[in-house]
Backbone bond lengths (Angstrom), bond angles and torsions (degrees), N, CA, C in turn:
res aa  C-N    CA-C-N  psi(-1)  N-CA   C-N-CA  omega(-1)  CA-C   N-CA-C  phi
1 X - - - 1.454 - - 1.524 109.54 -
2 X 1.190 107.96 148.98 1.748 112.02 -178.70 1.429 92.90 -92.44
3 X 1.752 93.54 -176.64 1.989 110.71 -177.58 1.282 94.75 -61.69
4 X 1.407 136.73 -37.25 1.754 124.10 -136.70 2.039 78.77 -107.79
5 X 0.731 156.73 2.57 1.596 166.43 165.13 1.726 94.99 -77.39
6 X 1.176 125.72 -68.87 1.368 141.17 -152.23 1.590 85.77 -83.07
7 X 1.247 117.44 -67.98 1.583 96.30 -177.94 1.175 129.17 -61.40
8 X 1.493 141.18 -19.41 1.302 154.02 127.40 1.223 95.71 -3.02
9 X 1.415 125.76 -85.10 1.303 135.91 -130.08 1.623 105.50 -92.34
10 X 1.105 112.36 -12.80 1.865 138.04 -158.02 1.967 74.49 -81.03
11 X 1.780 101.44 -72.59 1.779 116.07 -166.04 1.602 96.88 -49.07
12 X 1.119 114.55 -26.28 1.620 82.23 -157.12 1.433 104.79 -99.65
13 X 1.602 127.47 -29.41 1.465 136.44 148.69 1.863 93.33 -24.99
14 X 1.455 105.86 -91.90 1.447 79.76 174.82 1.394 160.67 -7.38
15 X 0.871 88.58 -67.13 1.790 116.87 178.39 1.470 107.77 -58.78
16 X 1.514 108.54 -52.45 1.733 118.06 158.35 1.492 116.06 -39.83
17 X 1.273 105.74 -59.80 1.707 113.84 -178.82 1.922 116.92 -49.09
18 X 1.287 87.29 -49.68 1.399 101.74 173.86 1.631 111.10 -72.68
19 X 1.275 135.68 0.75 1.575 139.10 -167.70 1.370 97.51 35.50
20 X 1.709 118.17 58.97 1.564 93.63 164.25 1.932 99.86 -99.74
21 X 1.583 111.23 22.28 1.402 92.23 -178.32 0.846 110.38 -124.50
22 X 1.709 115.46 21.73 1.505 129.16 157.23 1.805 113.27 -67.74
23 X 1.575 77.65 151.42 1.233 99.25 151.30 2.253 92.84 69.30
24 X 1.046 110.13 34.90 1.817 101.82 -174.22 1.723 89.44 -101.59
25 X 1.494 87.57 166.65 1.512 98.68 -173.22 2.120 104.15 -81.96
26 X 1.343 100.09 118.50 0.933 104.90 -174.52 1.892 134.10 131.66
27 X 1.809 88.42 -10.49 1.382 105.65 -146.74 1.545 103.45 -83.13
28 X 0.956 138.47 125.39 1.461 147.16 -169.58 1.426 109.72 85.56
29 X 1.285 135.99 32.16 1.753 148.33 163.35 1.635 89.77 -108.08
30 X 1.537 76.81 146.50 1.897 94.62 156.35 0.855 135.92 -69.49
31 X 1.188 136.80 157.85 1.810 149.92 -166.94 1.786 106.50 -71.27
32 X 1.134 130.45 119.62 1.321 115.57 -176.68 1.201 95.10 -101.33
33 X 1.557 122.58 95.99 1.625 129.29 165.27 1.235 114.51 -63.76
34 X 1.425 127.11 120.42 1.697 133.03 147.03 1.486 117.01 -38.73
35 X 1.064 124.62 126.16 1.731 125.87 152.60 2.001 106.37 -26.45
36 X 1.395 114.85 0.44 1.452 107.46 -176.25 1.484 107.72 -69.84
37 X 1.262 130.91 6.03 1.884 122.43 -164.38 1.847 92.77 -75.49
38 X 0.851 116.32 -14.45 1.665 107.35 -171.09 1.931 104.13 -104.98
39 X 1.160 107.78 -23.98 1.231 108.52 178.71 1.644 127.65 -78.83
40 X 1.435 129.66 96.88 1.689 131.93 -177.21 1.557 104.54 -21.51
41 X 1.168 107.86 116.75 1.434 138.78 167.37 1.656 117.86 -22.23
42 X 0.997 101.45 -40.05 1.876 135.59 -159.20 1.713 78.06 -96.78
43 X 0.956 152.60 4.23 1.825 136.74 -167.28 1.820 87.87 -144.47
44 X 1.407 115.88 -27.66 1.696 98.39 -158.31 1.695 110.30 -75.24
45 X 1.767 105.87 -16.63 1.425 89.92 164.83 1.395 137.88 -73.28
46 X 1.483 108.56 -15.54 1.353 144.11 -128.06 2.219 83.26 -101.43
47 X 1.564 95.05 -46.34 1.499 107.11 -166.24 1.648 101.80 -94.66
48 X 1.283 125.70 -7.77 1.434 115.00 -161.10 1.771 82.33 -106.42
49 X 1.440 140.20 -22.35 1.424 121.87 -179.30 1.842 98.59 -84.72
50 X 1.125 117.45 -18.25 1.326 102.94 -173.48 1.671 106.14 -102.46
51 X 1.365 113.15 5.17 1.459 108.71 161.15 1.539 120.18 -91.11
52 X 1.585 107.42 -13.28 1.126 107.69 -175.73 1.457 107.49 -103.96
53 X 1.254 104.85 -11.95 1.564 108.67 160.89 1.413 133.52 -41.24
54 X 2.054 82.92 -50.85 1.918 99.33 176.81 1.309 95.38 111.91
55 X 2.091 128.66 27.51 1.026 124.40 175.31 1.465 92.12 -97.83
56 X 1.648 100.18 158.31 1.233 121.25 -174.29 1.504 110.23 -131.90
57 X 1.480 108.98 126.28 1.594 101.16 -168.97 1.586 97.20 -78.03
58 X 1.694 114.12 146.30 1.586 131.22 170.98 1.691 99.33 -26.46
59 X 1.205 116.55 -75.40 1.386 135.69 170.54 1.516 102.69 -15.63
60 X 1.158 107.78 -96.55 1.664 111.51 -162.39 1.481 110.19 -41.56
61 X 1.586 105.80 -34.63 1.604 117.69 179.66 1.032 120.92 -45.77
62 X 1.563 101.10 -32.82 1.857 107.93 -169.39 1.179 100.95 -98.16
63 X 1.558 132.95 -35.69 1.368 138.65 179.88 1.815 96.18 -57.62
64 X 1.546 132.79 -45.97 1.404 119.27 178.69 1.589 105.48 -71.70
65 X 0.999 127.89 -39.21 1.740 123.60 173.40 1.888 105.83 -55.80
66 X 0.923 109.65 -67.92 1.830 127.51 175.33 2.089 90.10 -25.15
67 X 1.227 113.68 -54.27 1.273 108.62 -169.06 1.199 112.61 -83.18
68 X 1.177 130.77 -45.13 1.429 138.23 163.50 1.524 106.80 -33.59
69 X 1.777 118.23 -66.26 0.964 113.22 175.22 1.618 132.23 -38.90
70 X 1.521 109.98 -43.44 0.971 97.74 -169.87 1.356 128.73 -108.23
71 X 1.453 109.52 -1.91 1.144 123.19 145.29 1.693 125.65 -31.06
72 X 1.795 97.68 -44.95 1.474 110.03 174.90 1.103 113.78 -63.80
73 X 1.292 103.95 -43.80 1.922 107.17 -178.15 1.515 121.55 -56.33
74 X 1.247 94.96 -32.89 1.769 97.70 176.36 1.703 104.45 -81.18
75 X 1.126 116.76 -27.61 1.417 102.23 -168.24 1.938 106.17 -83.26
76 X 1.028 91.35 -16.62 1.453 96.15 -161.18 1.601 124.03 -121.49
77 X 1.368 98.81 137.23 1.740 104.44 -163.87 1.759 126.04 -82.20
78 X 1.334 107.51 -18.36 1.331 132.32 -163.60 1.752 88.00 -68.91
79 X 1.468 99.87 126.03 1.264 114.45 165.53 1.550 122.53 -92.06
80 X 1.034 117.31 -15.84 1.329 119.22 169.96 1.848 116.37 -72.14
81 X 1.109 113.16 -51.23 1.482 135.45 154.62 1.491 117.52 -46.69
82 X 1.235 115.45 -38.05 1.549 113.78 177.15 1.563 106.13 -89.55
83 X 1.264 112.83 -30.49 1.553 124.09 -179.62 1.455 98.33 -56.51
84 X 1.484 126.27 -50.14 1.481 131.72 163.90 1.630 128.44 -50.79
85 X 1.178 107.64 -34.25 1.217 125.65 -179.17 1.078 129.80 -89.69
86 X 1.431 106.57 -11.05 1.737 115.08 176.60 1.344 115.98 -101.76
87 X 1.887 100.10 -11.69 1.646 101.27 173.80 1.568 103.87 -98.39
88 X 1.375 124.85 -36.52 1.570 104.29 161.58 1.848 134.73 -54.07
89 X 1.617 91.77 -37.82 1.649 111.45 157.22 1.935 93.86 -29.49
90 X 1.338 96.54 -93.88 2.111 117.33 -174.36 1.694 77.98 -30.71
91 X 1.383 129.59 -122.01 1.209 133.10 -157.44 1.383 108.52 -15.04
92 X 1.071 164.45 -72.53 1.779 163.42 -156.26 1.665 93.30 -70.08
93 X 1.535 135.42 -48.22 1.443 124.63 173.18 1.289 117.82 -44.32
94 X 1.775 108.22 -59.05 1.187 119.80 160.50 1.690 121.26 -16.63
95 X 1.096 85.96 -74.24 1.937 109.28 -158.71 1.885 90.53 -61.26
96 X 0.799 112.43 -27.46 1.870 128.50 -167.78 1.258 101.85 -86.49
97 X 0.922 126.97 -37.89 1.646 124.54 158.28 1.128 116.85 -86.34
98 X 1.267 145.46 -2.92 1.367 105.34 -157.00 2.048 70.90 -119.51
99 X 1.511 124.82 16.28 1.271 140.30 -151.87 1.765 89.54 -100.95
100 X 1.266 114.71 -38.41 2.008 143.32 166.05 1.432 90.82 123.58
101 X 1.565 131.10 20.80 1.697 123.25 -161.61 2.003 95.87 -103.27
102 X 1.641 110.29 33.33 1.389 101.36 -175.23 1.542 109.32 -57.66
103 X 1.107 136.19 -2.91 1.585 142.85 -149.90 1.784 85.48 -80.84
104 X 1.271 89.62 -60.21 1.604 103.01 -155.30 1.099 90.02 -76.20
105 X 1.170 146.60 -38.34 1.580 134.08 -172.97 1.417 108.83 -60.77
106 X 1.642 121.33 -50.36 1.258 129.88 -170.16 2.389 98.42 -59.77
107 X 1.399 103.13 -27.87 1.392 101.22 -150.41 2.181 93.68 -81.28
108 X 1.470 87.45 -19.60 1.649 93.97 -176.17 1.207 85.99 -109.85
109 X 1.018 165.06 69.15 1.608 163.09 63.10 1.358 114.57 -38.99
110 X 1.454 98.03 -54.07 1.925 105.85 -175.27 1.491 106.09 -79.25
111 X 1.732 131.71 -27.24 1.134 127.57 138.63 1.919 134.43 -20.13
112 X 1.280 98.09 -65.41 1.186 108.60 174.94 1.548 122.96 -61.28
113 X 1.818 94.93 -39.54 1.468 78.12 -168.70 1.834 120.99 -84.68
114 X 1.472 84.66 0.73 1.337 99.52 178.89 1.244 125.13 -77.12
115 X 1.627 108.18 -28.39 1.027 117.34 161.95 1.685 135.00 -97.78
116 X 1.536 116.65 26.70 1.135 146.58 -176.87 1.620 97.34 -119.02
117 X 1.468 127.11 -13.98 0.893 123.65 -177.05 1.540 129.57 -111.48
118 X 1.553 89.34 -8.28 1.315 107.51 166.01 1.607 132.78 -95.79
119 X 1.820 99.08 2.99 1.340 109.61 159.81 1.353 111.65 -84.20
């Protein structure tokens, strides 16, 4: 540990001793961790003001359209409409891979066809 580690830890022993960290709003609840444990340290501030902004990465955008879409496809009979929908479907896979998210593309591929197969 460095000086600014040790003095950290020196203040807040303190602060304990003194019960000034009694009694705060919150105190005996659990930690509500973000999905950030996998994300570089140096990026999680960078992503937590623009999530709270109400930014939405391209990616996820297409992953909520991708479902929408195909949600439609199952519900719905119109071939002209699905003829549309199966080439924006291809375009959003596209964009989803080439995004490095092939995992999820491959996992809503095998989705679909599973459920193309159960008609």
């Amino acid at each position: 540990m460095n000086i600014f580690d040790c003095l950290a830890e020196e203040r807040i022993r303190e602060a304990i001793a003194q019960g000034q960290l009694s009694g705060l709003p919150g105190e005996g609840q659990p930690l509500v961790l973000d999905d950030d444990l996998l994300v570089p340290v140096e990026v999680r501030m960078g992503n937590r003001i623009l999530r709270n902004a109400g930014y939405v990465p391209p990616a996820v955008a297409d992953l909520q359209e991708l479902r929408q879409l195909c949600a439609q496809s199952a519900s719905s009979d119109d071939r002209s409409a699905k003829g549309r929908r199966v080439q924006r479907i291809t375009v959003l896979l596209t964009r989803i891979e080439a995004a490095g998210l092939a995992h999820v593309s491959a996992v809503l591929l095998r989705r679909i066809a599973a459920s193309s197969d159960a008609k």
